[in-house]
Steps between C-alpha positions, in 0.01 A plus 500: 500500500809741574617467164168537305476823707838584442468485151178693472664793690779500265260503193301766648771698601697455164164583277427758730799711415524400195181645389587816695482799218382257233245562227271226678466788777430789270218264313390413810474880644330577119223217512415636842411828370279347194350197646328398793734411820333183547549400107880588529592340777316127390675572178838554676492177668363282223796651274732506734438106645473356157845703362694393861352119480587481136835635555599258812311168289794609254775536729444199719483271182819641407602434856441119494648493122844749565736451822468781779782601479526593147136688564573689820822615254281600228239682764797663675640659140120599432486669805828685448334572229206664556727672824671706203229501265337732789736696529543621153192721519269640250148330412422169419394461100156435619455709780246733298266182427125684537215273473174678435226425642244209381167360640678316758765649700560128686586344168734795420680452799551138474649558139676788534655434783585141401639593196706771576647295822594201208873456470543729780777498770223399779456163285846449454520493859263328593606218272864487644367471840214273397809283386643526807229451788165380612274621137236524738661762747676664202123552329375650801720686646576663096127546469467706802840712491394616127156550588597699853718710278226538221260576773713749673473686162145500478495695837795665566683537162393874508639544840842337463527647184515862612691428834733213343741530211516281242866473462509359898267282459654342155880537730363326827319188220836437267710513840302231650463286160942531433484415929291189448667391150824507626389314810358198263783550282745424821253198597499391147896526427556328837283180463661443152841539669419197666 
């Protein structure tokens, strides 16, 4: 039970930052201004839980098919990765992605939200570590760190946004992603040392 636990905090806690300043919050913040709360936030979590449990059914097949070690090496240069992708600033291509508005704002949600989260760094993620421990904990605990973050959007994004700047927030999420990459890359170097 410790380690199921263990690896839903990390999931959370990882997704969580890593969806810190992302264009999943600013859609988020935007569909709460057209659409109903109650339609948004259903939409969030039915996105959200099927990209996460897609995501960790990927990386835990890989898991069982690729050693550890070779994965937690791969995860670890991701993270790096995505550590200085952070920090080189400027907008994302699809930052700007506006979805007008249709008959229902749930399905738009679900879509939007699904689509433009596709390929993203929070699936990457969540397939190394899917790879790596309990699918179940890792679906969970990624589910509910992207949709805290999503949901912090919805109703504080205008609050953080004048108080916060962008640039520390971006810092404080590539420090922690180089932090935990070169932590796994460590782990990873170590065990095939061996």
């Amino acid at each position: 039970m410790d380690a199921f636990l263990g690896a839903a905090a990390i999931s959370f806690g990882l997704v969580f930052v890593g969806e810190m300043g992302d264009k999943s919050q600013l859609m988020a913040l935007t569909f709460a201004t057209k659409y109903r709360l109650r339609s948004v936030i259903l939409g969030l979590v039915i996105a959200i839980g099927a990209l996460i449990g897609l995501s960790v059914g990927v990386g835990a097949v890989a898991g069982n098919l690729l050693p550890t070690d070779w994965i937690r090496l791969a995860a670890a240069i991701l993270f790096i990765g995505f550590g200085l992708w952070g920090l080189r600033g400027g907008r994302e291509e699809d930052d700007d992605l506006h979805v007008k508005e249709r008959r229902s704002g749930l399905l738009t949600v679900i879509a939007a939200m699904f689509l433009a989260e596709f390929g993203d760094k929070t699936m990457i993620v969540a397939m190394g570590l899917g790879s790596s421990y309990n699918p179940w904990a890792v679906w969970l605990g990624g589910t509910a760190g992207m949709l805290a973050a999503d949901l912090l959007a919805v109703f504080a994004g205008a609050w953080v946004a004048r108080r916060i700047p962008e640039k520390v927030i971006r810092y404080v999420s590539s420090g922690l992603f180089l932090v935990i990459g070169v932590l796994l890359g460590v782990e990873a170097v170590t065990a095939l040392a061996d």
